[in-house]
Every structure is written in C-alpha cells, then in structure tokens.
C-alpha positions in Angstrom: -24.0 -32.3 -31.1 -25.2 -31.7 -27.6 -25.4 -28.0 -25.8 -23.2 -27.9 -23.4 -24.5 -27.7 -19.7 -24.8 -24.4 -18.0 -22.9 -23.7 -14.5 -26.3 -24.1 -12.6 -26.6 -27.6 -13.9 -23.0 -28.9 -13.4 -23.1 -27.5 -9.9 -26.6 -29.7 -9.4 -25.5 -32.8 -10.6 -22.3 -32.3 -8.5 -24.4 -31.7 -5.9 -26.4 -35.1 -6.4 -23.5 -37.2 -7.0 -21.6 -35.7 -3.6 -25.4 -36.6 -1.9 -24.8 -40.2 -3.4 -21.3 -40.8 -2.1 -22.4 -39.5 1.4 -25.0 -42.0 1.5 -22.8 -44.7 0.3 -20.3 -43.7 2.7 -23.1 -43.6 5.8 -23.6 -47.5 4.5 -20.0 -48.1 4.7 -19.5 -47.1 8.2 -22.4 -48.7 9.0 -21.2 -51.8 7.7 -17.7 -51.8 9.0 -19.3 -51.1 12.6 -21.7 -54.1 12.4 -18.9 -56.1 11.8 -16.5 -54.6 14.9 -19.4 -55.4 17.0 -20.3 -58.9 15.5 -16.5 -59.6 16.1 -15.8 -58.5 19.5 -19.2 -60.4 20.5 -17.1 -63.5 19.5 -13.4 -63.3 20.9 -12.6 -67.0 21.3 -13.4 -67.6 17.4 -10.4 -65.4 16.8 -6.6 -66.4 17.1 -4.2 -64.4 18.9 -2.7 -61.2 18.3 0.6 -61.2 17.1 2.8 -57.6 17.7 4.4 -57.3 14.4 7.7 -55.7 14.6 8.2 -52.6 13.7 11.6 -50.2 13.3 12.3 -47.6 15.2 12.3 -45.0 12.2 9.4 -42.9 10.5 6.4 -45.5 9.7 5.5 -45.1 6.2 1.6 -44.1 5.8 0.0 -46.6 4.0 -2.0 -45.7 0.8 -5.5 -46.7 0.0 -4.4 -48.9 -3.0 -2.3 -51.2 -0.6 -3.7 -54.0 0.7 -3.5 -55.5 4.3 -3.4 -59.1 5.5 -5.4 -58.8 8.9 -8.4 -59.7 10.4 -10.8 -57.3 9.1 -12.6 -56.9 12.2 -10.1 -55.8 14.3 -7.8 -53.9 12.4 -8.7 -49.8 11.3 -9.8 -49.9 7.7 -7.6 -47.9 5.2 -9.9 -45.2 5.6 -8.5 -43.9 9.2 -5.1 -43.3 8.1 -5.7 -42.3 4.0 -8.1 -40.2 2.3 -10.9 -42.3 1.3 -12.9 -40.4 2.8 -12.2 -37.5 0.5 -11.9 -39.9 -2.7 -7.9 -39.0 -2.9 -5.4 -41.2 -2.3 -2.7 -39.9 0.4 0.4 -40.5 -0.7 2.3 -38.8 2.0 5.4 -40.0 4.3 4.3 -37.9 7.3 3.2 -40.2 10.4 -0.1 -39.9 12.0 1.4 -37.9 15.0 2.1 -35.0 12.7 -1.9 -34.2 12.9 -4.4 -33.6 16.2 -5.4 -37.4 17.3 -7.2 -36.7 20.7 -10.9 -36.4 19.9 -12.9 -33.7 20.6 -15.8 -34.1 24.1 -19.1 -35.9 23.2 -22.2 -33.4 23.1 -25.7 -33.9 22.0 -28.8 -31.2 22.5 -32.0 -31.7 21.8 -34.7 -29.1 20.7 -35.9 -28.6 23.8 -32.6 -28.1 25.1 -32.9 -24.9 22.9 -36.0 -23.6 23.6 -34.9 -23.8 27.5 -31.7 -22.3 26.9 -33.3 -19.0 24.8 -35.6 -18.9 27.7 -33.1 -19.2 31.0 -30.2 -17.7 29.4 -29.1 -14.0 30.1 -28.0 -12.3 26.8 -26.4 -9.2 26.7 -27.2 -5.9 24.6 -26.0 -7.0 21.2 -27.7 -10.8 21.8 -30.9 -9.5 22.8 -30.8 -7.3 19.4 -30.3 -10.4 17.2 -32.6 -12.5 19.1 -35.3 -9.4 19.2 -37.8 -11.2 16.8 -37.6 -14.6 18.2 -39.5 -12.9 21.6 -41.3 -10.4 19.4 -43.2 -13.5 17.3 -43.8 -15.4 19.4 -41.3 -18.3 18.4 -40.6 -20.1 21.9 -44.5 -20.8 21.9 -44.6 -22.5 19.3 -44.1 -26.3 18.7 -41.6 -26.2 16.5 -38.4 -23.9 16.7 -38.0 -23.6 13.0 -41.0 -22.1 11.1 -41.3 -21.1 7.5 -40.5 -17.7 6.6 -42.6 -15.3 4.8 -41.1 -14.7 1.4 -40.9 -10.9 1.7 -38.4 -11.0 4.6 -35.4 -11.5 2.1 -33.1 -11.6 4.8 -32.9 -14.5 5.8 -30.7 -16.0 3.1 -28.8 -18.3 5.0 -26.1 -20.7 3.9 -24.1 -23.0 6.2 -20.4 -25.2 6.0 -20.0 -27.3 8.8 -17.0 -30.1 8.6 -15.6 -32.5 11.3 -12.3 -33.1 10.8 -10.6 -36.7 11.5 -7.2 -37.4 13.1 -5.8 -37.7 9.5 -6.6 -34.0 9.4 -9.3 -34.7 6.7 -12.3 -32.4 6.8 -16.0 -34.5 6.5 -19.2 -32.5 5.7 -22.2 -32.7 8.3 -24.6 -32.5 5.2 -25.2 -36.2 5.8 -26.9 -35.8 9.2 -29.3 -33.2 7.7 -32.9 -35.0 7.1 -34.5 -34.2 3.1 -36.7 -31.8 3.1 -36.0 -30.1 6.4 -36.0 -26.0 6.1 -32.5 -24.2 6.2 -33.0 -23.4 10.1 -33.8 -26.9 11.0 -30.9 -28.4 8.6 -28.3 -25.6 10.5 -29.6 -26.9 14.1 -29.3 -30.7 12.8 -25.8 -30.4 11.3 -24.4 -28.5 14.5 -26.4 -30.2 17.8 -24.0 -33.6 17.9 -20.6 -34.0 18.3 -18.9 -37.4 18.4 -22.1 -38.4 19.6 -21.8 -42.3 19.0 -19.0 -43.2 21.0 -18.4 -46.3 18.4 -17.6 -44.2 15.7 -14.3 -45.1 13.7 -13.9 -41.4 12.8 -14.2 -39.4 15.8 -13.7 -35.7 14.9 -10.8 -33.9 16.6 -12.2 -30.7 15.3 -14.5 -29.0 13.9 -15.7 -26.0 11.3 -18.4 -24.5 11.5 -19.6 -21.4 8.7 -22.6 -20.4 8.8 -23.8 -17.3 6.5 -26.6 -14.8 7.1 -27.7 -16.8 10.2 -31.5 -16.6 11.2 -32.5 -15.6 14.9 -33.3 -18.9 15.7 -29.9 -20.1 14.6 -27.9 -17.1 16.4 -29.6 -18.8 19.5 -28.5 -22.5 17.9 -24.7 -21.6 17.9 -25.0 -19.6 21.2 -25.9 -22.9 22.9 -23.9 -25.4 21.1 -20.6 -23.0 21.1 -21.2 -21.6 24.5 -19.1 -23.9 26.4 -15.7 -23.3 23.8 -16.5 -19.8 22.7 -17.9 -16.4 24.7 -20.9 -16.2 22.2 -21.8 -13.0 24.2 -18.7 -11.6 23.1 -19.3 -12.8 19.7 -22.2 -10.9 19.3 -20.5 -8.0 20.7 -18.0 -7.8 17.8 -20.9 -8.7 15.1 -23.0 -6.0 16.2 -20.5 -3.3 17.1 -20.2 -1.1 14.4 -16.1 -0.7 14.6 -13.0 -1.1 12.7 -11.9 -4.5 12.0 -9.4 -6.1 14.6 -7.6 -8.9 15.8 -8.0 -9.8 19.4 -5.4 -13.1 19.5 -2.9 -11.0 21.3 -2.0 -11.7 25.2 -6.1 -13.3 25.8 -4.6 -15.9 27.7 -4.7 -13.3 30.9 -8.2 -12.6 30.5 -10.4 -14.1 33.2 -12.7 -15.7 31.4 -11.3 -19.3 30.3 -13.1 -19.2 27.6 -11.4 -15.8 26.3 -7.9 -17.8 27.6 -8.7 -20.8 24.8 -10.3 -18.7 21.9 -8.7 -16.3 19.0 -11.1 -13.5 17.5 -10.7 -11.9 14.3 -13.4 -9.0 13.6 -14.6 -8.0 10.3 -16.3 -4.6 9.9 -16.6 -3.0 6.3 -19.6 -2.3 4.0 -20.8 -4.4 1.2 -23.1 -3.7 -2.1 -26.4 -5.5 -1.3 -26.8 -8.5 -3.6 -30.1 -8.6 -6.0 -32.9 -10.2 -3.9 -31.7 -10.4 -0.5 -31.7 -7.7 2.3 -29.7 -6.5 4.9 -30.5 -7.6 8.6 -32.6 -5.2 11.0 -29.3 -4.8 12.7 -27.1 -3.1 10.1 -27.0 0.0 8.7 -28.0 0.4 5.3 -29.9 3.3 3.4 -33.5 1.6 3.6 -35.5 -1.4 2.4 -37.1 1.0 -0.2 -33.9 2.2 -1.9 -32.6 -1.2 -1.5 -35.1 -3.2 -3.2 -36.3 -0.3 -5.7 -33.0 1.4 -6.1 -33.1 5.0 -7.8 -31.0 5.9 -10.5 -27.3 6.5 -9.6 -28.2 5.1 -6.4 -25.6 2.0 -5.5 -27.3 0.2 -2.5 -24.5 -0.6 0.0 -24.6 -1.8 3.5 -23.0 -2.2 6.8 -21.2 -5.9 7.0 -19.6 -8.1 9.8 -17.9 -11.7 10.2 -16.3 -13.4 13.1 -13.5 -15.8 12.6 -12.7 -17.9 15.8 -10.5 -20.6 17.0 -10.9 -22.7 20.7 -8.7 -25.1 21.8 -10.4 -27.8 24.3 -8.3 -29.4 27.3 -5.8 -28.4 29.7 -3.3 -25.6 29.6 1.0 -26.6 29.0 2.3 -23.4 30.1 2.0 -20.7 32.7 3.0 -16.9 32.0 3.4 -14.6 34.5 1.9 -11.1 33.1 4.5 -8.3 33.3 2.2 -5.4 32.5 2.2 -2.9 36.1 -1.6 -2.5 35.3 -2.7 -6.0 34.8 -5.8 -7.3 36.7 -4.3 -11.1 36.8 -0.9 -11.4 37.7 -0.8 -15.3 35.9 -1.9 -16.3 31.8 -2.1 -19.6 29.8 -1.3 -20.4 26.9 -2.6 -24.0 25.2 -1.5 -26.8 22.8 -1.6 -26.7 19.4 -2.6 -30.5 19.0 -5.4 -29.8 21.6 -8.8 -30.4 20.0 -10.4 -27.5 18.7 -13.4 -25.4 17.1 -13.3 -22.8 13.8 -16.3 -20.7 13.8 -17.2 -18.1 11.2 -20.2 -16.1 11.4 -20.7 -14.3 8.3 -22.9 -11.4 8.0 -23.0 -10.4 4.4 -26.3 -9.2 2.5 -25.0 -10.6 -1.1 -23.4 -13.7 -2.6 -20.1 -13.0 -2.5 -18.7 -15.2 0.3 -16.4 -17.9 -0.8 -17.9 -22.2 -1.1 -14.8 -23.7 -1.7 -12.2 -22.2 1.2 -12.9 -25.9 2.9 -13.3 -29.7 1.0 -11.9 -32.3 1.6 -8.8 -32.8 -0.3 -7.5 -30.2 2.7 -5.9 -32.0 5.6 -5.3 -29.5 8.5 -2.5 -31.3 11.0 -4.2 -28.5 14.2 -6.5 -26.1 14.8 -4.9 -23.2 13.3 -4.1 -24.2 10.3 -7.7 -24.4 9.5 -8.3 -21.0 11.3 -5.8 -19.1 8.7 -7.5 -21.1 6.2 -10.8 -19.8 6.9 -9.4 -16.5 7.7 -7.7 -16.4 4.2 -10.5 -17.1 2.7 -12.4 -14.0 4.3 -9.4 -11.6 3.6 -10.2 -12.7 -0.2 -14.0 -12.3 0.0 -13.0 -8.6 1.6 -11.2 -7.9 -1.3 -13.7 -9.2 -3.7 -16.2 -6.8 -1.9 -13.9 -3.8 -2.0 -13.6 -4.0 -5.6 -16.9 -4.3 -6.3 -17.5 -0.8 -4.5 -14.6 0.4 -6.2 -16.0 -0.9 -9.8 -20.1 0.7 -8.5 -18.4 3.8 -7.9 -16.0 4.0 -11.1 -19.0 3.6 -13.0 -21.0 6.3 -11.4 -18.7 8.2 -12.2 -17.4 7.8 -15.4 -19.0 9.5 -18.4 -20.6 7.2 -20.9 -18.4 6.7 -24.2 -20.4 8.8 -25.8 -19.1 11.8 -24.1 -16.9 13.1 -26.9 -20.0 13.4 -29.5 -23.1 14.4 -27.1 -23.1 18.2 -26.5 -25.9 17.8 -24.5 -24.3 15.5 -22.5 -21.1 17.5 -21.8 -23.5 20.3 -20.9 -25.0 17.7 -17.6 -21.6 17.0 -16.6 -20.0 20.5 -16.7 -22.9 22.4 -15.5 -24.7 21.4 -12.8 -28.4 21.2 -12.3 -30.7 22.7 -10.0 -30.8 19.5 -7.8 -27.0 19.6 -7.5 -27.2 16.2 -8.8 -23.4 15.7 -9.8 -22.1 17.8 -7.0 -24.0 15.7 -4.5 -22.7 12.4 -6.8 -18.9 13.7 -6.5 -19.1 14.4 -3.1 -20.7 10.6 -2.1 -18.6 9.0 -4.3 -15.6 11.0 -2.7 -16.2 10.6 0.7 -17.1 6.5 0.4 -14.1 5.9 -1.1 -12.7 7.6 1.8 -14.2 5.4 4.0 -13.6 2.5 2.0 -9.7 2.8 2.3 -10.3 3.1 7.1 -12.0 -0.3 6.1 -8.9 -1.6 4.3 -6.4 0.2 6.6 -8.3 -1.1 9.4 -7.7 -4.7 8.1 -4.4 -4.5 7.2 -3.1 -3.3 10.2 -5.1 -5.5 11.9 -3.0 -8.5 10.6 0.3 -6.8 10.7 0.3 -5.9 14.2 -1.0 -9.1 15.0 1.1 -11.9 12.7 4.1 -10.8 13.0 7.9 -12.8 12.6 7.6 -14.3 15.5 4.2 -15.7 15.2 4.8 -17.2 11.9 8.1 -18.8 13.8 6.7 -20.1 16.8 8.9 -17.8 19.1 5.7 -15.4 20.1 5.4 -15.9 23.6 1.3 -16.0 24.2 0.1 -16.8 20.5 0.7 -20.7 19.3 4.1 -20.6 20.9 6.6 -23.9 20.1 7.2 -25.6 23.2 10.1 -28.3 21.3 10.6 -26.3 18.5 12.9 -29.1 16.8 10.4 -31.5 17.2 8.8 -33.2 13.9 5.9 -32.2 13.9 6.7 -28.5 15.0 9.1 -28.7 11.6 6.4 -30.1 10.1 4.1 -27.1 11.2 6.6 -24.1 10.3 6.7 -25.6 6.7 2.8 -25.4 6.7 3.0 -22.1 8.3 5.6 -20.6 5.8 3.4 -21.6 2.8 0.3 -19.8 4.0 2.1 -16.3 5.3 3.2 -16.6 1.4 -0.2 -16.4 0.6 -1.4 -14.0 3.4 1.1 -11.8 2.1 0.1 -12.2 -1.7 -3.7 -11.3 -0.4 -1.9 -8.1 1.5 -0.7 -6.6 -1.3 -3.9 -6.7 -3.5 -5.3 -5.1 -0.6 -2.8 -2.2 -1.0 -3.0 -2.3 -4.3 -6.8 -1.7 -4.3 -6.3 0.9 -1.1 -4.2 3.0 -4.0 -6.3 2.7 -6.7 -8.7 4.0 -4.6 -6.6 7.1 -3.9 -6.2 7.2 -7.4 -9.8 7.4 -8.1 -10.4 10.1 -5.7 -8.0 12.0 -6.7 -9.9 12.2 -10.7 -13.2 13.1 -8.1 -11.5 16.0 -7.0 -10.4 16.4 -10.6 -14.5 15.9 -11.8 -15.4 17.7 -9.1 -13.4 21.2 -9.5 -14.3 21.3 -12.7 -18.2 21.2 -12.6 -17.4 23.8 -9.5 -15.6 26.0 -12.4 -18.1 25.8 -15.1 -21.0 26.3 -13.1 -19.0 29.6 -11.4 -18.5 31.1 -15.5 -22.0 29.8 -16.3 -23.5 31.9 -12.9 -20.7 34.8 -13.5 -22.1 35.2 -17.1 -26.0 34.9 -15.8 -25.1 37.8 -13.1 -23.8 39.9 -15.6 -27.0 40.1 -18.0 -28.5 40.0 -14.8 -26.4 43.4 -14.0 -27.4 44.7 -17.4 -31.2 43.9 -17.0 -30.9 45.6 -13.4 -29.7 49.1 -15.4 -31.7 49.3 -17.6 -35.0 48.8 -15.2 -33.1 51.7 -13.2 -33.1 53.8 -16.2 -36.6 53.0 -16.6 -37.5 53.9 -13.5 -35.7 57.0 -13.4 -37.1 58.3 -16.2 -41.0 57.6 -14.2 -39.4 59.4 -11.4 -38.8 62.2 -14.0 -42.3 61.9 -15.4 -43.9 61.9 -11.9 -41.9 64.8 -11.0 -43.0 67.5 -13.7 -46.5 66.7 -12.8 -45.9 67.6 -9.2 -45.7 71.5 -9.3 -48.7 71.3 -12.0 -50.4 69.6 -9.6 -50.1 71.7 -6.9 -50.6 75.0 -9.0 -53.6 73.4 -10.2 -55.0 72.5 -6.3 -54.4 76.2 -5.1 -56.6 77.3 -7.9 -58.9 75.0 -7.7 -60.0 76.1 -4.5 -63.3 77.0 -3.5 -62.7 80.2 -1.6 -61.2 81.7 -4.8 -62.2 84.2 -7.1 -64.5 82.6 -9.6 -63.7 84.9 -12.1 -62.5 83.0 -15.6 -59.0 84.7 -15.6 -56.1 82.6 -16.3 -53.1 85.1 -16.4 -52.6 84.6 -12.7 -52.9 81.4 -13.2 -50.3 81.1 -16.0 -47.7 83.3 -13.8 -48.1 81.6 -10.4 -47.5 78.2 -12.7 -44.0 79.9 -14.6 -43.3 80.9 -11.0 -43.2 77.6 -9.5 -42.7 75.4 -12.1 -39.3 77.0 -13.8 -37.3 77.3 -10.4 -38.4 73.5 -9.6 -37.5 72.0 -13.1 -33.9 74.0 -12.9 -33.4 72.3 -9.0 -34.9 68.8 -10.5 -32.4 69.5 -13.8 -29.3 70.8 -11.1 -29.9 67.9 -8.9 -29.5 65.1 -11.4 -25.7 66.2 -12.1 -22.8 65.6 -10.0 -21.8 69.3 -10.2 -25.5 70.5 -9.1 -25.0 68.2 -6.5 -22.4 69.5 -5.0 -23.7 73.1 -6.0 -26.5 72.6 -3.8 -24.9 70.8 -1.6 -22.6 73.2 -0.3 -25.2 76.4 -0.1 -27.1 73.7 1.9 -24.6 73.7 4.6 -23.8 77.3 4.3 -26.8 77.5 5.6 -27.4 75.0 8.1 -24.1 76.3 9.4 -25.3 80.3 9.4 -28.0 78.9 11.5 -26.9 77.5 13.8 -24.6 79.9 14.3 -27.5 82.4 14.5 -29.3 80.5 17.1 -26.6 80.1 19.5 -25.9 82.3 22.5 -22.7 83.9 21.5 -22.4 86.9 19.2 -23.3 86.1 15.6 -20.5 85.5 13.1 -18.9 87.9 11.1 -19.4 87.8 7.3 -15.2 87.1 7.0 -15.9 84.1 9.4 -18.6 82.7 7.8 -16.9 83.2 4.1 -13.7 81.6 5.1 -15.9 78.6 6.3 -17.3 78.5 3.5 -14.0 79.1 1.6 -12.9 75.8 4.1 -15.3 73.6 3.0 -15.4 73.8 -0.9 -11.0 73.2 -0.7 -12.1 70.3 1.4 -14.7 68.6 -1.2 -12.1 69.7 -4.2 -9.5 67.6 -2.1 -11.3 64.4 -2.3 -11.8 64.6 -5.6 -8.3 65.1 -6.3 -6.0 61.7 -6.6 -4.1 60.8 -3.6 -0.3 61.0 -5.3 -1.6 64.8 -6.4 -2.6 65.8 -2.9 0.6 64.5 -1.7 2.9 66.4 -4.2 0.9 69.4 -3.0 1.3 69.6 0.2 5.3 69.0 -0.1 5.3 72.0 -2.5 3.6 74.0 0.3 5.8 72.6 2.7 8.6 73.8 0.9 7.7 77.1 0.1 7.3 77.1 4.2 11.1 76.0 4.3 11.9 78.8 1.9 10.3 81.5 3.4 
C-alpha cells in the first residue's frame, strides 16, 4: 500500500496541472482567434445572418454542456457566457447584464517605461522611504530592473495574485503571461504591465485584482506606475508607511479634489504581527532588531509592525452630482460613480510571515462589480487579522503559563513566585501586559473602523456618497442586495470572533495582573524576612562595637596617666605610689561617668547638672545682677518636672492637670 502524499506534494502537482490547463487554455484562444480572423478575411463564403427571435423575458444563460447550431466563426464560444474558463459549469438563470460588461482601457508599459518613470517621477516622504534602496544600489544603472537578491536579505519574500476578471464576472489568473524561469520581481512586473492589451481578445477584462505580498522596491515602483492613473499611489504609500490605527477612508471622497481620490475606496491595516521563521521585516517597520529576530532569546516572541492596503477604482465617467453641505468644505460639488463601471482591487500586503490567505480569489467566484470583489478581498484580510491576533494571543499565553509541571517542581514554583535579580518575570508580566493592551487598540481600531463605515444604509444602497442605488428596483440592483446581504452575514460572523478574541484578551490580562501581584507579594515576604535577619545581624554588630568602644575607653585614662609620667622633665626616681594614686584618681571618677552615661537614668542625671550649669553661666556672664540661689533652684526645680512630664503618658498628664484645675475651682 502506497504512503500517502504530503501537503507539499499535493499542492505541487496541483500547481503543475493548473500550469497545464493554462497552457492548454492559451492554445484554445489562440485557436478560436485564428479562426475569427480566417473567417472575417472571407465574408462572401458565408450566408446571411439571420436575427433569431427572441422573447421579451429573462434569456436563459446557456450552460457549457449545451450545444449551439451556428457558424463557429462568428458566434461567442460557450466560454464568454459559462464558466469554462474556471472548469465549472454555470448553471445560473441570471442574464449577462447582472455583471460589469464594459471593458476596462487598454495599457501596456515597457521596462523602460519603468526605469523613466522611477527617474522623472516626484515621490513623496513615505515613497522615497520604500524606494530608498533602489537609488542607494544603484538599480536604475543597471540593465536589467530586476536583479537577484542576496540570500541574507530575507525580506524580500514576495508573493503575488493577480486575476482579470471577464464580463461573466469570472476571475482569470495572469500566471500565464509570466515567462519560466523569470525571478519573482520580473514575473510581478510581467503579470501587471498589460491590460487588455490585444484588442482581439474574446475575454477582455472588465476588472482586475491585483495582491501582491511583501512587495520588493522595484515592484513598489512597478504598481506606482501601472496603478498611477486609477489609484493615488502617493497616498498609498502614505497609509502603508504611517504607523497609525487602522481606518476606512470610503466615506464622502467623492469631494476630494483629486479624481483619483473621487473614484478610489481605501481601507488601512495597521497592527503588529509575529515574524514568520526565515523571513524579516522590511527596513521600514518597526520591529525589535534583525539580531533578536533571526536569533531569538529565550522568552523572547519576535513581533513586528504590519500594514495592508485594500483599494477599489472605478474607471469612466461620473452618474451623479452632490452638492457638499459641510459649512467648512473646500469644494462646494462631489461625485459619486457607477457600480458597473470598470474597475481595479489592489491589496498591498505588508506582512513578515506566512499567514496571509491563497485562496480568498479562484475562479469558481464570479463578482457581478467592482465591490463585490473589494469586500471579498477585504474579508479575506479581516480573517488573516484575526489569524494574526490569535497567534499573539497564543505566544503570549504560553509565555506566560507555567509548564505542567508546576504542581511537582519546588524549584520551579520558587522562579515563578520569587523573582530574580534580573527581574526576569516582572519585566515578562509587564510586556506581556502592556502588548496585550495594545493588541486590543489594534482590534478596536478595526472594528470601529468597519462599523462606522458599513453601516444599514451602505449594505442597502440608500448611503448617499458610498455605492448608492440609482434604480433601486432594478434587476440587477435586487440582484446586488442579495449578494450584499450574504457577505455582511459573513462580515458580521468575522466581527464577532474579533470581539471575542478582543475579550479573551481582557481575560488574559486580567490573570497577568493576577501573576503579577503575586510575584510582587512573595518577593515583598521574601525581602521583609531578609530585612529582618538583616536587622538582627545589624544588632548584634552594634553590640559588638559597643563593647570595642568600651574596650577602647578603659585604656584612655591609662593612657593618659601613663603619658604624664612618662615625661621627661619628671622625677626619675623609681616611685610608683604617686603613680598608683594619680591613676585611682582619674581612672575611678571616669569609669563611674563612662558606667552613669550608658544608662538612661545617668543620662538624664548628667544631663540636667549639665544645664544647671550652662544656665548658672550664663547667667553669671551677663550684665545684670547674678541670680539668686531660690531663682536658680526653682529653675532647676522647672526643668526636672519638665523631663518627668515627657516621660509620663499623655492620658496621665491630662488627668493631672484637670485635678489641679479643680483644686483651683475649689479653692
């Protein structure tokens, strides 16, 4: 029994049988428009046309099993109106009018057209910041636009989507026009440089999508010059650089002056994102370093700064004129344009990992206008947002979380309740805290972003400035509310997982807190008890060094006994009774003061005699007549009630003094 095959290798042979059909379908057209020409070369071969007849009701879409009896070089092949194109059969009873059928403008560049256009153009702030490395190496030099990479710049990662989409709302892949072999630059630049260039075409794209993922310098510079004309690309650049909350700007741009602005939609993207395994973030955005990127430390969760654009032009004229009612308004007049106009999706994704969803376009879709594929490709970035939320959420969970053998690993419990002298886990809470914090602004910012902006009367058509409903009882209006309906359903399903995820990261700040004040109380016992021995070790080195001081001491009056005898211009007679009284003489009065001094009572003893006789000094000195004794005695009489009065309790004092205040009443 065969292994079965991995993911890797279904998704290759997928890949070469999608590569075969493209090729077989290139033959196809090529075929079929041989024969249109051979045919029309040769009119008089051919009988005339007969106008079938036709009822006035719905025309049934034909499906691509039916088979027509025509000249099969003059009428459409099946193909136009069904899905052969996509391999599906379309077995639908909507008519053709239902979808966009006025083909977008012919355009075609040319390398050189490229190099010109980086060279003459005028880029703003944010353009000249993602096209910095283009002037910096050198590139417009060069003879070719689209040089190899060295393998250490890992960020350059890029991955592109572009589709042109028929008038049976069917979206086609542009991989065909890419040459083998050509490098992911050059294969970007080949898939987006022509637009309906061969006017002979049988399916001529009425719109088309173009997603292009961690876009190189070179191919910033691409879609500035191909998207230029539909799209401000300097205002594109603006919201991918701008580090800012994500926001809608759909609302009331048709009063802007510049027509671009009028025809295009933005939607802004602006969260962070953990940095996928071999890839790195752009010069541009803000992330904590290549180093800690690419060699992560441990605990560390590599995350960075991330940005998309989602935009949507409509091409041709304007059906209705607003005037602006807003007193501060710089244009009095607005536009607003047709759904069923031709149009462009553009998605810009800025991402550092490989999160971003493959499958939000194929071609078993069928978009009947431009917007349709816009919330499509928006949907699909409000789900990536969510998938890169809860990986952050999931990083950060697991940071924090003690391993499951918490409950048996005293050691362990001992790290995580006590912290370290690196403040390792307070420094870990207080991340892991605050970046959930910002986490939530980045959900917030989203989801306000899309309330305030689809609203009721959006998704009814009744919004005055964004895809209003000129005939709103028309068919293919209906038709459009019914498409509309399903995907708020699912707009609103993505909403709540959103809100969901913003709680459960409340939640899980919340047990941060929790973590957090805990560690903050264990370490505070752990430092209370180390302060204590540390009090008790501080004693005992006082006692110690009191009892030096008292060491120290008793040799003092020896020592100066010994000095006075010990001079030369005494007696040298060998006598040591004088000696042995002048020593009792000093020594005993000093050891009784030392012995007095260390005892509270001593203290005060001396204390008191000492100011007895500061004060009898003073007293002595000054100019007036010298104090009697009775004076001096009752001073002295004063100041010993004083010093027994702060020794006694307050409550006592108090009860004494009303007893003497009483005794005053009395008397």
């Amino acid at each position: 029994m065969t292994a079965p095959l991995s993911t890797e290798e279904l998704l290759k042979r997928l890949d070469e049988q999608h590569q075969a059909y493209l090729q077989t379908f290139k033959l196809v057209h090529e075929a079929l428009s041989q024969t249109v020409a051979a045919t029309t070369a040769s009119p008089a071969a051919l009988p005339p046309l007969q106008s079938p007849v036709t009822s006035a009701g719905k025309r049934r879409r034909r499906s691509t099993v039916e088979v027509e009896i025509d000249r099969p070089g003059l009428r459409k092949p099946s193909t136009y109106h069904s899905s052969v194109l996509t391999g599906e059969s379309d077995e639908s009873d909507e008519d053709d009018e239902l979808y966009v059928q006025t083909p977008l403008a012919r355009s075609q560049y040319e390398d050189e057209d490229l190099r010109k256009h980086l060279q003459t153009h005028k880029f703003n702030e944010e353009g000249q910041l993602l096209l910095d490395t283009i002037v910096k190496d050198g590139v417009l030099l060069r003879p070719t636009l689209f040089p190899k990479y060295d393998p250490d710049e890992k960020f350059h990662n890029s991955h592109y989507t572009i589709f042109d989409v028929g008038k049976d709302g069917a979206p086609l892949s542009r991989s065909f026009a890419v040459k083998p072999g050509s490098s992911i630059d050059s294969s970007i630049w080949q898939a987006i440089k022509d637009l309906n260039a061969d006017p002979a075409a049988l399916r001529p794209a009425v719109g088309r999508i173009s997603i292009v993922r961690e876009p190189s310098p070179i191919v910033f510079g691409a879609l500035h010059l191909t998207m230029n004309k539909d799209f401000d690309m300097d205002e594109i650049f603006e919201h991918l650089v701008e580090q800012d909350n994500s926001a809608a700007h759909m609302i009331n741009r048709g009063f802007n002056d510049d027509q671009r602005q009028q025809r295009s939609l933005v939607f802004k993207f602006d969260y962070f994102t953990v940095v996928g395994e071999e890839v790195e973030p752009m010069p541009w955005q803000t992330s904590a370093g290549a180093e800690k990127v690419l060699d992560p430390p441990e605990g560390h969760i590599p995350i960075s700064r991330c940005s998309s654009v989602v935009a949507l032009s409509h091409s041709g004229n304007h059906i209705k004129k607003l005037k602006n009612a807003s007193r501060r308004a710089q244009t009095r007049y607005g536009y607003v344009y047709d759904l069923w106009a031709p149009w462009h999706v553009l998605n810009i994704q800025c991402y550092p990992d490989h999160k971003h969803s493959m499958d939000s376009h194929d071609s078993t879709k069928h978009y009947v206008n431009g917007p349709e594929a816009f919330l499509h490709t928006l949907l699909a970035e409000f789900k990536d947002a969510e998938k890169r939320f809860e990986e952050i959420y999931n990083k950060i969970t697991k940071l924090i979380t003690p391993p499951s053998d918490f409950m048996f690993n005293g050691q362990l419990r001992d790290r995580l309740l006590f912290e370290d002298e690196e403040f390792t886990y307070s420094r870990r809470y207080f991340w892991a805290f605050q970046t959930l914090g910002i986490m939530n602004n980045g959900i917030k910012a989203i989801i306000d972003a899309y309330e305030d902006t689809f609203t009721d009367e959006v998704w009814e058509g009744k919004h005055k400035t964004l895809w209003p409903m000129l005939e709103p009882d028309s068919g293919r209006n209906v038709y459009w509310r019914k498409r509309m309906a399903g995907l708020r359903k699912e707009f609103q399903r993505e909403i709540g997982h959103l809100e969901k995820l913003y709680e459960e990261n409340d939640d899980r700040r919340k047990e941060i807190r929790t973590l957090r004040d805990q560690l903050f109380s264990g370490t505070s016992v752990l430092e209370s008890r180390k302060s204590v021995e540390l009090s008790t070790v501080t004693i005992l080195q006082g006692h110690n060094i009191k009892l030096l001081t008292l060491v120290s001491i008793f040799f003092l009056p020896l020592t100066f006994v010994t000095s006075v005898f010990g001079m030369t211009n005494m007696p040298t007679q060998h006598q040591f009774k004088w000696f042995g009284i002048v020593m009792a003489t000093v020594c005993i009065p000093f050891f009784l003061l030392i012995g007095s001094l260390n005892t509270t009572s001593g203290m005060e003893f001396w204390r008191s005699k000492w100011q007895y006789l500061l004060s009898y000094i003073s007293h002595a000195l000054s100019p007036t007549s010298p104090p009697s004794q009775e004076t001096a005695a009752h001073r002295v009489e004063q100041y010993q009630k004083n010093q027994q009065r702060k020794l006694i309790p307050s409550f006592l004092t108090s009860q004494e003094e009303a007893t003497h205040a009483t005794d005053t009443d009395n008397r």
